[in-house]
N, C-alpha and C positions, 0 to 999 in steps of 0.2 A: 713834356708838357702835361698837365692835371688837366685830366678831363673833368665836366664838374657832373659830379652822378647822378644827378635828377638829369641830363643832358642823358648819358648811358643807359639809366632803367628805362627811359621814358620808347627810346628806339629799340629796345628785346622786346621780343615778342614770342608769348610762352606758345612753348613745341606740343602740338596736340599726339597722344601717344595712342597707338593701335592697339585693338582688344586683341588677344593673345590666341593663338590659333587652335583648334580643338583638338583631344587629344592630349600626348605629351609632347613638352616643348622639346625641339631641334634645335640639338647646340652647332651642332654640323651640316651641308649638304653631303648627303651620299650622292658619289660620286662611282664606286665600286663597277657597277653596272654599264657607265658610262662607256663609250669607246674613247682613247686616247686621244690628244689630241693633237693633231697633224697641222705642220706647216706649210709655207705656199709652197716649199721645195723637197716634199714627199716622206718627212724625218718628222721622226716623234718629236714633238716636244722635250728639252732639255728641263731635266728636275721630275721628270712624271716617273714613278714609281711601277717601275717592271717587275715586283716581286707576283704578280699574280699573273705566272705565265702557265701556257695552257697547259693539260693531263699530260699531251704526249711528249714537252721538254726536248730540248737542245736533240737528244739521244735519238729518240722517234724520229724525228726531221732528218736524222744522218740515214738514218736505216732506209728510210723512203728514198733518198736520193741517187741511196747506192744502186738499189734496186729498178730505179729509175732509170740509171744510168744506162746508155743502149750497150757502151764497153764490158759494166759487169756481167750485163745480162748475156751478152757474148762471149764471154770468161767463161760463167756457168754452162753455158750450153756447150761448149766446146771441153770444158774436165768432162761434162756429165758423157758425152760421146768416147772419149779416150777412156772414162771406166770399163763403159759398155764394149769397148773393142778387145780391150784388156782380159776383159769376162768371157768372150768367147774364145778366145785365144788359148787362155788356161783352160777351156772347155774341151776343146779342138785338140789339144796335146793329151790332155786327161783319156779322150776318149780312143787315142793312136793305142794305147797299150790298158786300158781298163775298159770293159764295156759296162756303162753305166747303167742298163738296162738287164744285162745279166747279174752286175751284184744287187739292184733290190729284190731280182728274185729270193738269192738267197737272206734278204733279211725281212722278210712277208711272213711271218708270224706273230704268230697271236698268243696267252697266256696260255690259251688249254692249249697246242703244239706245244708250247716251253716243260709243259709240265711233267703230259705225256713223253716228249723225248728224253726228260732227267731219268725219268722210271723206266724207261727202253734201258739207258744207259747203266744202270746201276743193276737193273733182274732185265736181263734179255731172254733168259733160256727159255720164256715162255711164251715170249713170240714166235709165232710160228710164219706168218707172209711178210718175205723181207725183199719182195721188188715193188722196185718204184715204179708208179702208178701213172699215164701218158694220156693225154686228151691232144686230139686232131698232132701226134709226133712231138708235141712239146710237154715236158715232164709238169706234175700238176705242185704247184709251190708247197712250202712245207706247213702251214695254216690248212691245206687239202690233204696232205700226204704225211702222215709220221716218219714213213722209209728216205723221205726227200731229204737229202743236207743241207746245213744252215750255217750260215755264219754269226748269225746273234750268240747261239750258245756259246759259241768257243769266243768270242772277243768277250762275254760281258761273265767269263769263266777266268780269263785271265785276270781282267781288272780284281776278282775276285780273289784272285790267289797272291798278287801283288802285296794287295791289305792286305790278306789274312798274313802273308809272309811277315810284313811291318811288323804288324801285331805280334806274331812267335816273336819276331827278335826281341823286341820290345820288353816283352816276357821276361827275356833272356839277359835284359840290357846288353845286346851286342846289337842293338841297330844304330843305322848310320845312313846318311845318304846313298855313299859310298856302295854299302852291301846292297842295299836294297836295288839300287839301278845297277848293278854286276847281276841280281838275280832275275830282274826283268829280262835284262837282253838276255842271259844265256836262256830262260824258257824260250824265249820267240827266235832266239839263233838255231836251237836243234830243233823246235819247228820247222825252219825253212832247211837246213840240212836234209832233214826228213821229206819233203817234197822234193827237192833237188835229186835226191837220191830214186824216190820213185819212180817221177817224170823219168829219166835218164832211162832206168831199166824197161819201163815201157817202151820208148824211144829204142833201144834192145832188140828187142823182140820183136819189134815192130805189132804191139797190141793196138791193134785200131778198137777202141771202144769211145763210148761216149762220156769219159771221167776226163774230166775238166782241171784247169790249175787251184780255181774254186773247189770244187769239188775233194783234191787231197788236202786242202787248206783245212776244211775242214773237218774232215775226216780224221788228221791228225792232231787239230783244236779239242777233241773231244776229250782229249788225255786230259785236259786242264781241272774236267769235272771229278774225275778221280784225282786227283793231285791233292782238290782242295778236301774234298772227304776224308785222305789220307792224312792229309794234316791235322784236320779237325781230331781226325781218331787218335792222333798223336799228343794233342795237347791237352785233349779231354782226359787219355787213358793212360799216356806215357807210354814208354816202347813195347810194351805188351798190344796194345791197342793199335798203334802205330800199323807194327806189321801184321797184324788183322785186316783194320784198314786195306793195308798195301797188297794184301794175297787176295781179298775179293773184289777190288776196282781195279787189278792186273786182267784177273780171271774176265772178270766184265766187261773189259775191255774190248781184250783178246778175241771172243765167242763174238761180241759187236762186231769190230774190223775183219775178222774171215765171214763172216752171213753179207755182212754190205760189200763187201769188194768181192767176196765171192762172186754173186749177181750183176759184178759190173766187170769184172776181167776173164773172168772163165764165159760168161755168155756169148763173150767174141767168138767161141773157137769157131764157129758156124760159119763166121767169113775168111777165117783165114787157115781152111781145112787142109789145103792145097799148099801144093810146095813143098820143097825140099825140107827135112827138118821138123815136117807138122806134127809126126807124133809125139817129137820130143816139147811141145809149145806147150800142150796140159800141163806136163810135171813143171816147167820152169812157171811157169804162172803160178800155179799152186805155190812151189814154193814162196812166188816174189809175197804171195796173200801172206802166206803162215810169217816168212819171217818179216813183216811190216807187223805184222800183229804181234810179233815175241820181242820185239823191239819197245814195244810200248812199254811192260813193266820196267825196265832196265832206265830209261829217260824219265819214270815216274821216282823211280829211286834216286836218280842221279839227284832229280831237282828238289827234293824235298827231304831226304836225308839229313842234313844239316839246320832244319829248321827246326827238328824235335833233339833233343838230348833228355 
């Protein structure tokens, strides 16, 4: 049906339009800032856009929970406990056959002892006081005392002769894993033969002195310093040099190990004067000094012979 349009115009009636707001116009409400919004049954709204979730993410919220958790937190405290039993356990064992407190004596030095004892080692004949020094019956460390033995020198002498080995073979192109760990252990195998050998003969004689398993460890460590000097002189001079080398760090040695062991196995004789046998304990002493000390060039030869050509 035709509506008749004077009938239509006559009932519109024109729409009054609003003055436009200050500023620039907003095509959009921001919403951004808004909280989400929730229904009578506790759930976001369906269609509301979750991409603005918060810093700490899915991730953070797990991390939190776990540690919230009373189970993990009793997980953790129960490893952290079974470490700490673990810990004294290896402590406890460690300390049946090591005494903890006696090896940092021997590694209580300082650079000027390191340096001083290289130069002991190398020119001894002109030292002349080679006993070890005692405060209130306990010997004074070697950082106090030059004459005191040390186990820094002779471990961080080996590390040194190791590489330096590498290096000659290297040289040589005859290195190999193979050689090099055959050269490591046999240095530190006739070390410990060398103590074994000692301890026993002491053990002998029945020498009651105050020389220590420590104490021939490193006494016999000390070989190491002339080993590495030998080489050097070897590789720097070739076999002229070499047995140069080898004749004045034998010598050096030798003069070292009778004046230090001297002072410490011949000083006993005073307690063990008495007895069957006592006059003959000076000479065997003496000897066991001299020949640990004539032993020394012969194991310096063994180990480094092969590294110079």
């Amino acid at each position: 049906m035709d509506l008749p349009h004077h009938g239509y115009r006559a009932s519109a009636k024109p729409r009054a339009r609003a003055a436009p707001p200050a500023g620039d116009p907003l095509l959009f409400d921001d919403t951004s800032s808004a909280a989400p919004p929730i229904n009578s049954q506790g759930f976001y709204t369906p269609g509301y856009n979750m991409g603005g979730a918060p810093a700490g993410g899915p991730g953070g919220a797990g991390v939190n929970n776990l540690f919230a958790d009373p189970m993990a937190s009793a997980a953790m405290i129960y490893g952290s406990s079974l470490a700490n039993q673990g810990k004294d356990i290896v402590n406890k064992e460690i300390s049946r056959y090591v005494s903890v407190n006696k090896l940092k004596y021997f590694f209580a030095v300082d650079s000027k002892y390191v340096m001083k004892k290289l130069l002991l080692l190398m020119f001894p004949y002109t030292h002349q006081d080679w006993e070890v020094r005692y405060h209130r019956d306990t010997p004074l460390t070697p950082r106090h005392d030059v004459n005191a033995p040390d186990l820094y020198i002779p471990s961080m002498a080996f590390i040194t002769y190791i590489l330096l080995a590498g290096m000659a073979l290297g040289i040589q192109n005859r290195f190999s894993p193979e050689v090099l760990g055959l050269c490591a252990s046999t240095a530190l195998v006739w070390v410990v033969i060398e103590v074994l050998v000692m301890l026993l003969s002491l053990y002998l004689l029945t020498v009651h002195s105050d020389l220590s398993t420590f104490d021939l460890i490193a006494y016999s460590g000390y070989k190491y310093v002339g080993m590495i000097f030998t080489v050097l002189g070897g590789l720097l001079f070739g076999s002229d040099g070499y047995f140069v080398a080898l004749a004045w760090s034998s010598c050096a040695l030798m003069f070292f190990i009778v004046r230090s062991l001297k002072m410490k196995i011949l000083s006993s004789l005073s307690h063990d004067s008495m007895g069957a046998g006592a006059s003959a304990k000076p000479r065997l002493r003496l000897y066991i000094t001299v020949a640990t000390a004539a032993f020394q060039p012969i194991i310096i030869y063994w180990l480094t012979s092969h590294l110079v050509r």
